[in-house]
Phi, psi and omega in degrees: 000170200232134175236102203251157168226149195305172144283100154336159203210132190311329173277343188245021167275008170218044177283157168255173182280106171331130172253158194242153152240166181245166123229211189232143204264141174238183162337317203262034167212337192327315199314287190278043120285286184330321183266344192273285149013283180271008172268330191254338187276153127296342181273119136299112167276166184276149167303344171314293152343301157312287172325298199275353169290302198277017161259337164237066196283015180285300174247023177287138146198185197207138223231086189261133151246117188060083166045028185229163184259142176224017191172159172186170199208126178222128185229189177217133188271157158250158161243163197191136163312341189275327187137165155000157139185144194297112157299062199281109194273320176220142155209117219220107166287131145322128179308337154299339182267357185281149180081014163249029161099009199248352145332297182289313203291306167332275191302327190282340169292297174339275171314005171267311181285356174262354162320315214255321181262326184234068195311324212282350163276133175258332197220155159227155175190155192215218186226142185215162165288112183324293180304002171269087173303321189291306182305301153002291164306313195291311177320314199297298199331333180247052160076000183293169185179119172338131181225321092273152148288157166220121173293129158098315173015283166269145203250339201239001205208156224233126334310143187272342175306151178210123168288163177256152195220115209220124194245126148270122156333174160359057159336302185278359167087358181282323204103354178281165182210170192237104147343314226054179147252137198318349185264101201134315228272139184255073175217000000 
C-alpha cells in the first residue's frame, strides 16, 4: 500500500493552518474515502482494503473543511508477535489544501487514538515509495525511521521499491504515545 505526504513548496510553506473537523469512516461515507483516494493516489485499491478500514474505524478518519473532505488516514490492525500493530495504508490531503497542517493533524489524531482506545500497539508502520522523499520527511519529523528497503514492492509504479517506515508506540511503558510535532511538516 501506498502512503503519501504532499510535497512542499516554496509558495505554500507560510499558508496558515486550515481549520478541520474530523470524523470516523463508516459504511455510510466509506464511498468518499474512496473517491478521495483515487484524486489522490496512483493505485486503485482492492475492495479488500476497504473491508480492512471499516473493521478499524476507531482510528481510520476523515479531515473535513467547512464540510468538504480534503484528507484522511486509513489503517489497519496487523498481528505480530510483539502484539497488534498499526497499519497506515494511506494518508493523503487534496492538493489545495496541501502545506496547512491538515496531514499532520491527520497523523497526530491517529496516534492519540490509538494511545488511547488502543494501548495494547506498540508500533505502527507503513510503506512509502523511495522516491517519495518528502513523505519520507514528513514521517521522520514524526518519529518514523527506516526499518527497511523492499525491492519490487510495487507491482505497478515506477520506482517499484518501497522502504518500510516504523514508529514504536509507548516506549516508555505509560501507554501514551507523542503524536510528534507539527512544526515543519507540510501535509
Amino acid at each position: 500500500m501506498a502512503a503519501a505526504a504532499p510535497a512542499a513548496t516554496a509558495s505554500n510553506a507560510a499558508r496558515p493552518r486550515l481549520p478541520l473537523s474530523f470524523g470516523a469512516v463508516t459504511e455510510k461515507n466509506i464511498e468518499q474515502l474512496k473517491l478521495l483516494n483515487r484524486a489522490i493516489f496512483p493505485i486503485n485499491y482492492p475492495e479488500r482494503m476497504y473491508k480492512d478500514i471499516l473493521a478499524c474505524t476507531d482510528v481510520t478518519q476523515l479531515a473535513y473543511h467547512n464540510d468538504v473532505l480534503v484528507g484522511a488516514i486509513a489503517c489497519r490492525l496487523e498481528k505480530s508477535t510483539q502484539g497488534p500493530k498499526l497499519y497506515i495504508l494511506t494518508l493523503g490531503v487534496l492538493a489545495p489544501y496541501r502545506g496547512m497542517g491538515a496531514g499532520a493533524a491527520l497523523l497526530q489524531r491517529c496516534l492519540q487514538l490509538v494511545a488511547t482506545q488502543l494501548p495494547e500497539v506498540q508500533e505502527a508502520v507503513l510503506h512509502v515509495q523511495t522516491s517519495n522523499e518528502e513523505a519520507i520527511r514528513f514521517y521522520s519529523r514524526f518519529g518514523f525511521e527506516v526499518a527497511e528497503t523492499i525491492p519490487g514492492y510495487y507491482k505497478r509504479l515506477d520506482p517499484p521499491d518501497a522502504v518500510l517506515l516504523r514508529k514504536r508506540l509507548h516506549a516508555d511503558g505509560s501507554g501514551g504515545a507523542d503524536g510528534g510535532t507539527a512544526n515543519g511538516t507540510n501535509a
